[in-house]
Structure formats: C-alpha cells, structure tokens
C-alpha positions, 0 to 999 in steps of 0.5 A: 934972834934964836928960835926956842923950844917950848923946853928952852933949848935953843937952835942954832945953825949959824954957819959960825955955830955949826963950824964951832960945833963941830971943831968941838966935837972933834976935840971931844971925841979925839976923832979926826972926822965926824961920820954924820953931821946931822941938822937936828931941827930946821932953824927957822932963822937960817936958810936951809942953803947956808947950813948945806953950804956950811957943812960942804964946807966942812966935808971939803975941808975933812972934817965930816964924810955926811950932811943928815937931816932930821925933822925937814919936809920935802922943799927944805931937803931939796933945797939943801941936797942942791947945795950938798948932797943930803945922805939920811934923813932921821924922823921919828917913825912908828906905828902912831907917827906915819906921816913921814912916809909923804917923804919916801917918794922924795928921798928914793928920788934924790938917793937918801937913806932913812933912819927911824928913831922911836920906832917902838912908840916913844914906849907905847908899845913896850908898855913902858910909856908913862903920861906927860908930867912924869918924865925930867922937866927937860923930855919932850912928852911933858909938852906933846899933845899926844902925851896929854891925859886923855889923849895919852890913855887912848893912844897906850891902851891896847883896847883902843886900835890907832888909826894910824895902825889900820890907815892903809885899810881906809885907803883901799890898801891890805897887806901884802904877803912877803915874797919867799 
C-alpha cells in the first residue's frame, strides 16, 4: 500500500520504482547519469535501508554520482549513510522554519552538505505570499497550517515579529559580529 499526501500525490520508494524512475529520467533528459538522486519524501512503506541500497546500486552501476535526502530526521539519514553514503540533505529553511537547524550537528559529523529551499518564507518575506485557498488546488499552502486565516495574517504581517526570528535571544544567544 502507497502512503498518500493530503493533495493526492502518492510516495513511492520501491526499489522497483526508484530504478524505473530513474531510467526515465535518463531517457528523458538524453543524459548518461543523474548528478543527484534525491529521496523527496521518507516513504513510510519502504525501509530507509532498501532505498539507500537501491540507489547504491544505482551509483555501482553509473547511473547516478549522489544519493540526497529531503525531509529525513536524524535516525533515518543515519541508517541510510550506513548503507550509501548520503551527499545532501534539502529541507526547507527560513527565518520561520528553523527547526532543521537539530540536524546540523549530524550532518557536519557524518560530512553532508545542506541545501535550503524556500529560503525567502514561502514568500512571506518577498511580500508575495497570498493565504491558503489561493494557489492551484495541487500547492501545499492550501493544506499547511501556517497558511490557514489567522495564522497566516500573523506570520506575513511585518507588525507581528516571529518567534523563530528572535529564538536564539530566549536561549541566552546574541548575534555575533562577523570576522573581518
């Protein structure tokens, strides 16, 4: 059985899926290798440990250079650098998502490189994010709490500081002057 996603796009990290993925993409994009074969979500119906072996596989055999991650917690990049060696991990960063920061300890120890998407704040901070129920049927900002009325005219109204923004003041933390 294939785990869904409240919009109805299914996972799906079969080892057979992954391989058939993967060959089409090739064939698509008239390439003779994938630079970076990213795992976008963790699919709760596959062990972690036959994805990683599946796309070792793939890497033996040429097809790809690197296994990315996106979305994964600690004990799940683990278990998977153990079995290929994981090169990135993708998570959204911002100034209102700063929870990924737990996992920088983990991937400076085990040598994996970051890379951030939605940076700006989904928009927030360009000015050009709108409330859930005004993107197509199929973006996730229809579904995410923090796009919701109310929570959403909170988060996007410069009046209104986040918490996130001013986290490291409650821990004891101030910033630091940059070396020169």
């Amino acid at each position: 059985m294939t785990a869904e996603f409240p919009l109805g796009s299914a996972l799906n990290s079969r080892p057979g899926n992954i391989r058939k993925v993967t060959d089409n993409s090739l064939r698509y994009l008239s390439v003779d290798h994938i630079d970076v074969l990213y795992q976008h979500r963790v699919d709760p119906e596959v062990p972690i440990e036959d994805v990683a072996g599946t796309v070792k596989e793939l890497i033996d055999a040429g097809k790809v250079k690197y296994f990315g991650l996106s979305e994964a917690g600690p004990q799940t990049i683990r278990r998977a650098h153990v079995i290929q060696p994981v090169s990135v991990l993708q998570t959204e960063f911002s100034l209102f998502e700063r929870d990924v920061e737990q996992l920088f300890p983990v991937l400076r120890e085990l040598g994996i490189g970051f890379v951030a998407y939605s940076p700006l704040g989904r928009g927030v901070i360009t000015g050009t994010a709108q409330p859930a129920g005004s993107y197509d049927a199929t973006d996730m900002r229809n579904v995410d709490p923090r796009w919701q009325p109310g929570t959403f005219e909170r988060r996007a109204d410069p009046r209104h500081p986040q918490p996130a923004a001013h986290g490291g003041e409650r821990r004891g933390r101030r910033p630091q002057p940059r070396p020169r």
